[in-house]
KELUMLO-557652 format. One record per residue (C-alpha): y, z, x. Coordinates in Angstrom, 1 decimal, padded with zeros to 4 digits, always signed. Example, Ala and Ser with C-alpha at 12.3 -4.5 7.8 and 13.67 -1.06 7.14 Angstrom:
-004.5,+007.8,+012.3 .
-001.1,+007.1,+013.7 .
% end
This chain:
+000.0,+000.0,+000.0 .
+003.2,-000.8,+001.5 .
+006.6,+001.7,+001.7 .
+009.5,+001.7,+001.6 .
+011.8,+001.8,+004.7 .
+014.5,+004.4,+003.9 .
+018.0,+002.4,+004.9 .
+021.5,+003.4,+005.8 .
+021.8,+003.2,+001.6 .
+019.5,+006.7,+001.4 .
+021.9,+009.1,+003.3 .
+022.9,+011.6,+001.3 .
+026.4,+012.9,+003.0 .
+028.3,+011.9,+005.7 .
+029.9,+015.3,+008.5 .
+033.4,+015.2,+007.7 .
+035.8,+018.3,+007.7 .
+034.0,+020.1,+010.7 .
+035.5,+020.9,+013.8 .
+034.6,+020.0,+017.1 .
+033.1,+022.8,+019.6 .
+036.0,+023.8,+021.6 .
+035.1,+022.5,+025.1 .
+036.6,+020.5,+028.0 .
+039.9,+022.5,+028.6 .
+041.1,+025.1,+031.5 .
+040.5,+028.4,+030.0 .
+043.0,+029.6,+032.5 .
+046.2,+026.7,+031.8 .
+045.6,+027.2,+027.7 .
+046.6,+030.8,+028.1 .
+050.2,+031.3,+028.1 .
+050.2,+034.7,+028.2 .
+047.6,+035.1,+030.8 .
+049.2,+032.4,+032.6 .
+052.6,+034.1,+032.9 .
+051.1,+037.5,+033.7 .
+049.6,+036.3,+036.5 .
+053.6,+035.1,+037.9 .
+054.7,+038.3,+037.0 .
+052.7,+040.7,+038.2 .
+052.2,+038.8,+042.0 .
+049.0,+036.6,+041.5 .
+050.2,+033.5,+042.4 .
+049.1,+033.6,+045.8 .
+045.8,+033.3,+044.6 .
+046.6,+030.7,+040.9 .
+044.9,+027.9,+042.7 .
+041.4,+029.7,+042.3 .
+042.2,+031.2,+039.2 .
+043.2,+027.5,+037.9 .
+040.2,+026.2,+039.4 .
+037.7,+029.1,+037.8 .
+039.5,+028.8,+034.3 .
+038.8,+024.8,+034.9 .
+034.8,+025.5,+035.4 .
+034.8,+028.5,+032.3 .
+035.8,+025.7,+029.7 .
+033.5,+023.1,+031.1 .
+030.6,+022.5,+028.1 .
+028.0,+022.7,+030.7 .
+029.4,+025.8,+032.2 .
+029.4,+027.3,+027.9 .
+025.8,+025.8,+027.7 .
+024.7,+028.0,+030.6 .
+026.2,+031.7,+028.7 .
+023.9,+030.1,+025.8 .
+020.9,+029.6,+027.7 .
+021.4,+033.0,+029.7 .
+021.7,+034.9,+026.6 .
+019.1,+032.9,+025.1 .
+016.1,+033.5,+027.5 .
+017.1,+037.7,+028.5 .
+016.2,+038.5,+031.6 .
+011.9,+039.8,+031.8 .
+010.7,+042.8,+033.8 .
+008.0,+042.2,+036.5 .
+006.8,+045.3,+037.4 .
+003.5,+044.3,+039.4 .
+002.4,+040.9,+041.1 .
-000.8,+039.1,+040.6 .
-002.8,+041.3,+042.4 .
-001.6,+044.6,+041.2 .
+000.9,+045.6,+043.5 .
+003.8,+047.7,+042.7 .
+007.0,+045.3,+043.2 .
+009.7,+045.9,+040.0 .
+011.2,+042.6,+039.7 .
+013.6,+041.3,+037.2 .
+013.4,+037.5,+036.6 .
+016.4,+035.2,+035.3 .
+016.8,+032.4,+033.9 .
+018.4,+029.9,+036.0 .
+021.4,+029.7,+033.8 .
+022.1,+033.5,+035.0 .
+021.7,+032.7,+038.4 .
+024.4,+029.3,+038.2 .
+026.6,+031.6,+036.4 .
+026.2,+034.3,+039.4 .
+027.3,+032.1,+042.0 .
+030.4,+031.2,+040.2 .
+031.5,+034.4,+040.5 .
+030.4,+035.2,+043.6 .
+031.0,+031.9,+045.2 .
+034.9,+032.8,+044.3 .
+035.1,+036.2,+045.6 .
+035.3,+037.8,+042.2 .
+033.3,+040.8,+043.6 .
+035.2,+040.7,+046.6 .
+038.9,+039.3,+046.6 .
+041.2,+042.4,+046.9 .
+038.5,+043.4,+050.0 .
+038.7,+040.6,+051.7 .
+042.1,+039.5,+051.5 .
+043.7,+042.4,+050.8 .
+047.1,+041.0,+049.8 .
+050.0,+042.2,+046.9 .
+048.8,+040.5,+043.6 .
+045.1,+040.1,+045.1 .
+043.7,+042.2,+042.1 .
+046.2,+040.8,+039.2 .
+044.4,+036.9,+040.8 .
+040.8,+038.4,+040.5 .
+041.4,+040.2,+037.1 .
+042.8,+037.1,+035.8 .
+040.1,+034.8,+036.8 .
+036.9,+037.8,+035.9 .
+038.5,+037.5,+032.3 .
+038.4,+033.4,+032.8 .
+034.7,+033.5,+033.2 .
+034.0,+036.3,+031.1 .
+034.9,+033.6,+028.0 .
+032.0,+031.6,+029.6 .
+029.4,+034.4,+029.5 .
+029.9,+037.9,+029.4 .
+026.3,+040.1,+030.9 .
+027.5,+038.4,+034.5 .
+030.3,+040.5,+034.9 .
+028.2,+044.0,+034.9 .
+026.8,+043.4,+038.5 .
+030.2,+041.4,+039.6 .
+032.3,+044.6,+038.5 .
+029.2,+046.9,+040.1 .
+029.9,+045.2,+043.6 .
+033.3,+044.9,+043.5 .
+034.2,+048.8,+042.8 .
+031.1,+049.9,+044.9 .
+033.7,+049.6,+047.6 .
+036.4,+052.1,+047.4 .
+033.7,+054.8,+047.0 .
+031.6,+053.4,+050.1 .
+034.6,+053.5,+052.0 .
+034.2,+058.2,+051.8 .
+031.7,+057.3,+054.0 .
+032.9,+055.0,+056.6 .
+029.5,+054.6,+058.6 .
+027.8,+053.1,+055.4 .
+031.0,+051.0,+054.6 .
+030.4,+049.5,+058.0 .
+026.7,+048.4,+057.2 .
+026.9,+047.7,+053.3 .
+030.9,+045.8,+053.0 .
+029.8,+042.7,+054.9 .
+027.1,+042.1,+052.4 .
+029.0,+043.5,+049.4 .
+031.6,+041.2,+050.2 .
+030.1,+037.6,+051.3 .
+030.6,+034.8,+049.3 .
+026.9,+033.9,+049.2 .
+024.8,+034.8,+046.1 .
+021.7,+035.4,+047.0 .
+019.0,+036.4,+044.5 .
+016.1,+036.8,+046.3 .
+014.0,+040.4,+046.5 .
+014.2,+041.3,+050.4 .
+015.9,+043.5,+052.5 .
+019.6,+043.1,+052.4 .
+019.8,+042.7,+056.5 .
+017.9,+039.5,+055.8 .
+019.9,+037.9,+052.8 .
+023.0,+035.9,+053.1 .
+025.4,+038.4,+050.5 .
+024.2,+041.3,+048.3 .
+025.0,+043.0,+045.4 .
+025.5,+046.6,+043.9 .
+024.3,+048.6,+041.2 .
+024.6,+052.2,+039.6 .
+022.4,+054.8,+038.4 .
+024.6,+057.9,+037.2 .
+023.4,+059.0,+033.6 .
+019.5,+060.8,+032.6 .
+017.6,+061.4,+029.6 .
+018.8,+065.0,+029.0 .
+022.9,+064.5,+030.2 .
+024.2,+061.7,+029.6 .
+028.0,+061.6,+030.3 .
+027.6,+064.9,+030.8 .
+026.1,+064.3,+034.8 .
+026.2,+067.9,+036.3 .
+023.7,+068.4,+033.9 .
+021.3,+066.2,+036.1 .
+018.1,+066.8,+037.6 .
+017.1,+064.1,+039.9 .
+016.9,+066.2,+043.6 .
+017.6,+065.5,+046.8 .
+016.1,+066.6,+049.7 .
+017.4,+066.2,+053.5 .
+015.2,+063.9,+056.0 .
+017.5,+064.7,+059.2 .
+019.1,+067.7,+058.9 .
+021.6,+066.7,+055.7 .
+025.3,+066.1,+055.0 .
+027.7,+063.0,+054.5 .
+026.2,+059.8,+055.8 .
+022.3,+061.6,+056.5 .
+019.2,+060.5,+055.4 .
+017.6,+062.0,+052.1 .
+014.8,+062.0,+049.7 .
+015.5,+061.8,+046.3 .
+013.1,+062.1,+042.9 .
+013.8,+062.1,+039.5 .
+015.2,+059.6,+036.9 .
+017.8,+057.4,+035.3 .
+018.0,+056.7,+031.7 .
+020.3,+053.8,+032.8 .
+020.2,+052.3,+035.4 .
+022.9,+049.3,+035.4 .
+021.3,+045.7,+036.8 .
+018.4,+046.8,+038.6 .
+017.8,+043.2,+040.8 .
+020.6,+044.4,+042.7 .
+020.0,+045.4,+046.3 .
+021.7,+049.1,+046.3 .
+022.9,+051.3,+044.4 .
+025.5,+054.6,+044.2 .
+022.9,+057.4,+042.4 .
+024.2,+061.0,+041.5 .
+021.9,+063.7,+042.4 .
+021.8,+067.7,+043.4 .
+021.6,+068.4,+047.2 .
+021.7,+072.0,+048.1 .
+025.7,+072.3,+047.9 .
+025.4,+070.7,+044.2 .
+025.9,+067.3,+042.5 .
+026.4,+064.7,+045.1 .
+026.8,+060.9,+045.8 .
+024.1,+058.2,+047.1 .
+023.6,+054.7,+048.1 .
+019.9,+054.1,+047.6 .
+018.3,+050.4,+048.7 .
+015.6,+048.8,+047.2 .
+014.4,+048.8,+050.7 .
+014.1,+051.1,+053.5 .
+015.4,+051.1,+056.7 .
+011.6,+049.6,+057.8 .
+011.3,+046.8,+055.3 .
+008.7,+048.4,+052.7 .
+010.0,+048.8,+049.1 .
+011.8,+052.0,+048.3 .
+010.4,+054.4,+046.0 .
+012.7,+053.4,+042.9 .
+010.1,+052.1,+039.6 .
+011.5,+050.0,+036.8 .
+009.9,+051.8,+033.8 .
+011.6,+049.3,+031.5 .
+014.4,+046.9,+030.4 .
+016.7,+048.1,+027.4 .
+016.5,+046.3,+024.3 .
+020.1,+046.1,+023.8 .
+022.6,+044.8,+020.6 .
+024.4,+042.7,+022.7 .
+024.8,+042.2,+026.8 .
+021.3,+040.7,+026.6 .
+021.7,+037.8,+029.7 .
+022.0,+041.0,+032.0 .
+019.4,+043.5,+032.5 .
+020.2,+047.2,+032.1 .
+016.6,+049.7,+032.8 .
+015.5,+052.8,+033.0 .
+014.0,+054.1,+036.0 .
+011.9,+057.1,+038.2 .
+012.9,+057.6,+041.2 .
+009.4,+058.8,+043.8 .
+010.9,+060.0,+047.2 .
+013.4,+057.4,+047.2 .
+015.3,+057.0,+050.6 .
+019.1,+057.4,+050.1 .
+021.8,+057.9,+052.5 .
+024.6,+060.5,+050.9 .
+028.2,+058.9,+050.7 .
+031.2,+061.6,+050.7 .
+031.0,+065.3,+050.6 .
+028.4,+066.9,+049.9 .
+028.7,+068.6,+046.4 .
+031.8,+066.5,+045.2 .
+028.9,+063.6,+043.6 .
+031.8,+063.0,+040.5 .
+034.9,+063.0,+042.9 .
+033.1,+060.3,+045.2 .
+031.6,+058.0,+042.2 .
+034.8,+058.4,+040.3 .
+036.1,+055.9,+042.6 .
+033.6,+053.1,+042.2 .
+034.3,+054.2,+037.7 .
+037.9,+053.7,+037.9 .
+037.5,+050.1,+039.0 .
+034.7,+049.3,+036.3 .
+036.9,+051.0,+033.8 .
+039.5,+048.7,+034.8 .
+036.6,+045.5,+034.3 .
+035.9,+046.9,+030.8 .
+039.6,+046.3,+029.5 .
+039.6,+043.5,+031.5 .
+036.2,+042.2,+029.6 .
+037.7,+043.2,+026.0 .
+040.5,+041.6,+026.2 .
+038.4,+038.4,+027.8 .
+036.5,+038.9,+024.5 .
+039.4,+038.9,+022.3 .
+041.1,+035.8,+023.7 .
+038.4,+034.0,+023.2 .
+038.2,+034.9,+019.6 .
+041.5,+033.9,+019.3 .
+041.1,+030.9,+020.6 .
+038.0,+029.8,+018.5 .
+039.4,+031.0,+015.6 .
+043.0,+029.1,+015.6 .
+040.9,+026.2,+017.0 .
+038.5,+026.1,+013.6 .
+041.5,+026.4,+011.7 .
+043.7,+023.4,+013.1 .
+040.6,+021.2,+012.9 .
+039.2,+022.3,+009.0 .
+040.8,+021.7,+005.8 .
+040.4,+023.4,+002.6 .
+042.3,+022.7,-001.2 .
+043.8,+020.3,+000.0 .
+045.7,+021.8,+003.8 .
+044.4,+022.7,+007.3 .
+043.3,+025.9,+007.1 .
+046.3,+026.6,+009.7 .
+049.0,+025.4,+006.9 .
+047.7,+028.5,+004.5 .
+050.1,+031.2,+004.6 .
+047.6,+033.9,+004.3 .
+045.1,+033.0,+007.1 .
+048.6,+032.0,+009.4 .
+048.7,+035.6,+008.8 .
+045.3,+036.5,+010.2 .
+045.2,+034.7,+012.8 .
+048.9,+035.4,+014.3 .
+047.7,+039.2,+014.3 .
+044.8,+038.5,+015.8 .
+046.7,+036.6,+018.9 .
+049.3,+039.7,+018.7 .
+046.7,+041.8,+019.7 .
+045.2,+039.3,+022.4 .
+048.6,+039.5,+024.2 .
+049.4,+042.6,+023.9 .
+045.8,+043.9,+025.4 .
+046.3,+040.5,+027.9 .
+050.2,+042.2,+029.2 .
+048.9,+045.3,+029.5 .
+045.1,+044.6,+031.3 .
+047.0,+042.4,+034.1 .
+049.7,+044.9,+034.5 .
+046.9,+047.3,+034.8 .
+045.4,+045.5,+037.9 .
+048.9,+045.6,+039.4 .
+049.0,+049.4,+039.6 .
+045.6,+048.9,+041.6 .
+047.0,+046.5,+044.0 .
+049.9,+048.9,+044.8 .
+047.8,+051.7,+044.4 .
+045.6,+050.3,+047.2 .
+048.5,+049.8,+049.2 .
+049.9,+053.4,+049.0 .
+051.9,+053.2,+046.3 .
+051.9,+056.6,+045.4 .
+053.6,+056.2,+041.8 .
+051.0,+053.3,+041.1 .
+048.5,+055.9,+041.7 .
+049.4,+058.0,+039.0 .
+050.0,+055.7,+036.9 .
+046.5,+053.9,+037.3 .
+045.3,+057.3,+036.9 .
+047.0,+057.8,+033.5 .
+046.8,+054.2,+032.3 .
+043.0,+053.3,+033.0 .
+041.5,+055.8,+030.6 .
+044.6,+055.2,+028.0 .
+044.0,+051.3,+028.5 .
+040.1,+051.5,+028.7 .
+040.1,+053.6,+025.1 .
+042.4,+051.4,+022.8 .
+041.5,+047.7,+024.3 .
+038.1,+048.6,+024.3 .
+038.3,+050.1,+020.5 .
+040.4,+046.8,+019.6 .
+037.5,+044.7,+020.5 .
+034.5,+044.8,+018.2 .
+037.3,+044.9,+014.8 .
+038.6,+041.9,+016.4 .
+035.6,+039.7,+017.0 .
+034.7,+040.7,+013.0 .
+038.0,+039.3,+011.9 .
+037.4,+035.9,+014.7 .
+034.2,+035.3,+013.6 .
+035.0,+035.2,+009.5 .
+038.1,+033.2,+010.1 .
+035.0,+030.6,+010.8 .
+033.4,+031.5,+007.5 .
+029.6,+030.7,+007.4 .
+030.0,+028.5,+011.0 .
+030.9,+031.9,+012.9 .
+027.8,+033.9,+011.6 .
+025.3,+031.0,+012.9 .
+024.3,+031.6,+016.2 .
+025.2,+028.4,+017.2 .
+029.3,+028.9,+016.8 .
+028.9,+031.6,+019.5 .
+030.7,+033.9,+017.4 .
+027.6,+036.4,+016.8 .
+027.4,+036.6,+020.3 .
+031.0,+037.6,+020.7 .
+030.9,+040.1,+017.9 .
+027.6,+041.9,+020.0 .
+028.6,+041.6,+023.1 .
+032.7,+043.5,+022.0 .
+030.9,+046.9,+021.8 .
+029.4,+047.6,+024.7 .
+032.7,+047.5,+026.7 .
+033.5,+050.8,+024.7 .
+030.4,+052.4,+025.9 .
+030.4,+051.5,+029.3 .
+031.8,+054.0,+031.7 .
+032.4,+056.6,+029.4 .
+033.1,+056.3,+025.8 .
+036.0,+056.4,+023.3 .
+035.8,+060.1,+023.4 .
+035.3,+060.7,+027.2 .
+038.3,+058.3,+028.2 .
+040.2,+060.7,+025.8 .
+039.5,+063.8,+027.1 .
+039.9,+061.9,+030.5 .
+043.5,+061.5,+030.0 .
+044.0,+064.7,+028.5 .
+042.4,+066.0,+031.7 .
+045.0,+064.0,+033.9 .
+047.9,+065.1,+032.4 .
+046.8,+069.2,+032.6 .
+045.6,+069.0,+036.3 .
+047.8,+066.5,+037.4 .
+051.0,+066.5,+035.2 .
+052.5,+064.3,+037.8 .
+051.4,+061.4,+035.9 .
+053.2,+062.0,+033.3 .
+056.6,+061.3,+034.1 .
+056.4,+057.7,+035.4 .
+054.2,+056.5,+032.2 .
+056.9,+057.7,+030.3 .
+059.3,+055.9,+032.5 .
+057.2,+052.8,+031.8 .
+057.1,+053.2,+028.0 .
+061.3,+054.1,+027.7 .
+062.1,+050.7,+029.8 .
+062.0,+048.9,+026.9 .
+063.3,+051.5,+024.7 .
+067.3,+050.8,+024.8 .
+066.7,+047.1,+023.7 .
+064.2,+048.0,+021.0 .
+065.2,+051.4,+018.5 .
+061.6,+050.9,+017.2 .
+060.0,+051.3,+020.6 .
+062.7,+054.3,+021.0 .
+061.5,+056.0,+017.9 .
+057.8,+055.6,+019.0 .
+058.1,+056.8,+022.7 .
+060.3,+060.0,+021.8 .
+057.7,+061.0,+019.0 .
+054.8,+060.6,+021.8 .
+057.0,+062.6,+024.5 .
+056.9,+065.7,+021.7 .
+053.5,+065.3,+021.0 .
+052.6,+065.3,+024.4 .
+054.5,+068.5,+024.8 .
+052.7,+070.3,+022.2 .
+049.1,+071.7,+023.7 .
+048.1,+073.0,+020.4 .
+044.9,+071.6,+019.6 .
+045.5,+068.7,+021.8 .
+041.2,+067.9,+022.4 .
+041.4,+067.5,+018.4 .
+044.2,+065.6,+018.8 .
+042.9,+063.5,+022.1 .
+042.0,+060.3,+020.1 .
+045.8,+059.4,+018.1 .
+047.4,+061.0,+021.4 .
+045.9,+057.9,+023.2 .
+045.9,+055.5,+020.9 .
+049.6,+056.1,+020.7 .
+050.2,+056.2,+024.2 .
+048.3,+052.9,+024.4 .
+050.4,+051.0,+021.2 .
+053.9,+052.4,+023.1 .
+053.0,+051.3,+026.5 .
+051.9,+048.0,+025.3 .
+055.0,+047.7,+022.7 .
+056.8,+048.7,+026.4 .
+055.8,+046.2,+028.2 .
+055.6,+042.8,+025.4 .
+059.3,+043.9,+024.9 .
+060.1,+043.6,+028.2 .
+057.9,+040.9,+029.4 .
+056.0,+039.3,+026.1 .
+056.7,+036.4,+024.1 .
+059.9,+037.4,+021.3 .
+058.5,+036.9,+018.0 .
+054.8,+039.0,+019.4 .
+057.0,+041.3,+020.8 .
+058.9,+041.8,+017.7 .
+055.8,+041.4,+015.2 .
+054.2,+044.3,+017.1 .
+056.5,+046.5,+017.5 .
+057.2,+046.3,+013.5 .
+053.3,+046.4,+012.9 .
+051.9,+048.9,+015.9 .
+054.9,+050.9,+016.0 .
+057.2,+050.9,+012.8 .
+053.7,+050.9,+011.1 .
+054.8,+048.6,+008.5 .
+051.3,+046.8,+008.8 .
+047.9,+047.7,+006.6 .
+044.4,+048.6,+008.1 .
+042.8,+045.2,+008.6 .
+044.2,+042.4,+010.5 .
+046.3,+039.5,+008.3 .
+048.5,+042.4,+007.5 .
+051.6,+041.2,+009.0 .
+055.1,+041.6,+007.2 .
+057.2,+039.0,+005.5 .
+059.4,+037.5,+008.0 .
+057.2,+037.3,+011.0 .
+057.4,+033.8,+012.9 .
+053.3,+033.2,+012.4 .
+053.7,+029.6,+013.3 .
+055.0,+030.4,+016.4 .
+052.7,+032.9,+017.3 .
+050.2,+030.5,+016.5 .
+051.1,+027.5,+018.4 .
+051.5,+029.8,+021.7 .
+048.0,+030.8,+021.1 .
+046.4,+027.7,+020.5 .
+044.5,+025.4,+022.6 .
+045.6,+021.7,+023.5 .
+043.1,+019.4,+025.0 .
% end
């Protein structure tokens, strides 16, 4: 019996109305406010990498490799063939492509080996560039470039570990670092029955020569997360005799057999899932001890103060791109009869949304600039950094996840299909929150600045009033924080809207001085005047949304 050949004249629809993937365009040039930050705060030495890194971020095959990374997770190898004990991680070879973009541009390394003015502003700027790419990449890249500072308490270690920390070879292979080309760094801080709380840790460690900064010890116990355990060292907390102290334990030892660390398993994780976060047991692990003995937190504290910096850095990576997606969808889809752009109520939504992706983009970069004069003995930049970070770190970080919601329904049905990327976006926002100490411990953090070290105090107040005379808003907000701040009744209770507050004035601060006008004035009216409602698309009458907008937008 013969059929019939089904012809042009059996199609049922024809695709019209959709939008193309946004792809092909410098993630770096199509961000105005990134781009000026970066001339402001004393990157520009460097804006010739940064261009170049934002150039590969928005290449498609570069945005096919986050999808392939986060499609095939990373897989746990904890024997070989023959039953030998060897606790590998395998990759995909997405991960590993993505790896040597970072690491093939110094973006572990930059501000440690060229340590020039603006050479953190030019790395943050370019992390966040690739972060729009794929996100799980940055957790070793922000391990190994903060590992330094804290390496540096022990200055015999520094001398064996920074050439390898800092080479622009990535090198994945499982061998001992003297034999690789570059290596990498890890941390292992938090167990089963502590958590944040570390002092409450068990994990021991015994002395092999004798003891004390920079000797040899033996350490056994476990990690309830251990962050990206295929990297070739890591800084580990445990008690020595005179208490809580700092290590950098190898996967190898000094002699070339595997060290004494196990991979028990990988974490199943919401989001994050291209990078591989475990839990581990540590059996007479061979360590050397970095810093003074005893002072574990004050040692590894600066190795957190850098990833805290990467976590702000990474939300507000996260909420860029949302942005951008979203105000992309919308200029390219119609519905009743306009671009979804025309529609006064989604302008709305998706000018707050870029008000809040400049305002966290201002205030991350400025951020790195207190680092770079920090590092260069800037001792008002050091208390401000010490202020800002954990004041930063909370509200960006808390901005994130409500953000990539409102991104991904600006799509509609497209953003909740894998597909759009959007799902991934709205998993991957939380973790950034999480990460080196929670909403609650960055809190108390700053609380804990200002009481032991009320020096801070005075020149973030200085930065929050510099905008004040031009802006009465701004004026009204940063004398109501100034008496809040005074007031030490129930100030833990309190830690939470005292932050958040001194997060919305330093950022309202710093857009007034430096932002774009019309964001500037939008937030201070809706983040500080309060004349704004609880979900974004919330903006008042009068604000210029089609500005906003088209300073957001992509243009390929």
């Amino acid at each position: 019996m013969a059929t019939k050949s089904i012809g042009p004249s059996a199609a049922t629809h024809a695709v019209v109305n959709q939008s193309e993937p946004l792809a092909g365009y410098n993630v770096f040039a199509a961000d105005r406010a990134l781009v000026e930050a970066v001339a402001r705060e004393g990157g520009d030495f460097e804006v010739g990498m940064v261009r170049e890194v934002g150039e590969i971020a928005g290449r498609p095959e570069t945005i096919e490799l986050g999808r392939l990374a986060n499609e095939h997770p990373p897989r746990l190898r904890a024997f070989d063939r023959y039953g030998h004990r060897i606790d590998e991680v395998e990759f995909h070879p997405a991960w590993h492509e993505v790896m040597a973009i970072h690491v093939s541009h110094g973006l572990h390394s930059l501000p440690w080996r060229r340590p020039e003015p603006g050479a953190h502003v030019a790395r943050a700027a370019a992390f966040m560039c690739i972060s729009q790419a794929e996100a799980g990449s940055g957790c070793p890249i922000s391990m190994t470039y903060s590992v330094i500072p804290a390496l540096r308490c022990q200055p015999e270690v520094a001398t064996e570990w920074e050439p390898r920390f800092t080479s622009l070879d990535y090198d994945p292979r499982m061998v001992p670092a003297p034999d690789k080309a570059g290596a990498l760094a890890g941390m292992a801080m938090t167990e089963k029955q502590g958590g944040s709380d570390v002092r409450a840790n068990t994990t021991v460690a015994v002395p092999l020569n004798g003891g004390g900064p920079g000797a040899e010890y033996e350490l056994t116990g476990h990690k309830w997360f251990c962050s990206a355990p295929m990297c070739d060292a890591f800084l580990v907390l445990a008690q020595a005799e005179g208490g809580l102290s700092c290590f950098l334990l190898p996967r190898w030892t000094p002699d070339g057999e595997r060290n004494g660390l196990r991979v028990e398993q990988l974490k199943d994780k919401l989001g994050n899932r291209s990078n591989a976060s475990s839990e581990i047991e540590l059996r007479g692990a061979w360590a050397r001890m970095v810093g003074a003995e005893g002072r574990g937190v004050a040692t590894i504290i600066e190795m957190v103060s850098h990833t805290r910096l990467d976590c702000t850095l990474g939300s507000t990576a996260g909420m860029r791109a949302g942005t951008a997606q979203a105000i992309w969808h919308c200029e390219h889809r119609s519905a009743f009869g306009r671009l979804l752009v025309e529609q006064p109520l989604m302008a709305n939504v998706l000018a707050d949304l870029a008000i809040e992706s400049e305002a966290a983009t201002v205030a991350g970069v400025w951020l790195a600039r207190q680092f770079d004069e920090a590092h260069a003995g800037d001792e008002r930049a050091g208390l401000i950094r010490r202020i800002a970070t954990p004041v930063l770190k909370y509200w960006t970080c808390k901005r994130a996840p409500e953000h990539a919601a409102e991104a991904l329904e600006c799509l509609g049905g497209n953003g909740y299909v894998e597909d759009s990327g959007m799902p991934r976006l709205y998993r991957e926002a939380p973790v950034m929150s999480v990460w080196e100490g929670s909403g609650n411990v960055q809190a108390l953090d700053a609380l804990r600045a200002l009481a032991r070290e009320p020096a801070v105090l005075e020149p973030l107040l200085e930065e929050i009033g510099a905008g004040a005379e031009a802006e009465p808003r701004l004026r009204a907000a940063a004398d109501s924080l100034e008496r809040d701040l005074a007031d030490g009744n129930g100030l833990e209770t309190r830690a939470r809207r005292l932050v958040e507050r001194t997060a919305l004035a330093l950022q309202g601060s710093l857009l007034v001085r430096w932002g774009d006008p019309a964001v500037a004035d939008a937030f201070c009216a809706t983040r500080l005047d309060r004349d704004w409602g609880n979900a974004f698309g919330t903006l008042p009458p009068g604000v210029d949304t089609a500005a906003i907008i088209e300073r957001h937008a992509v243009r390929i």
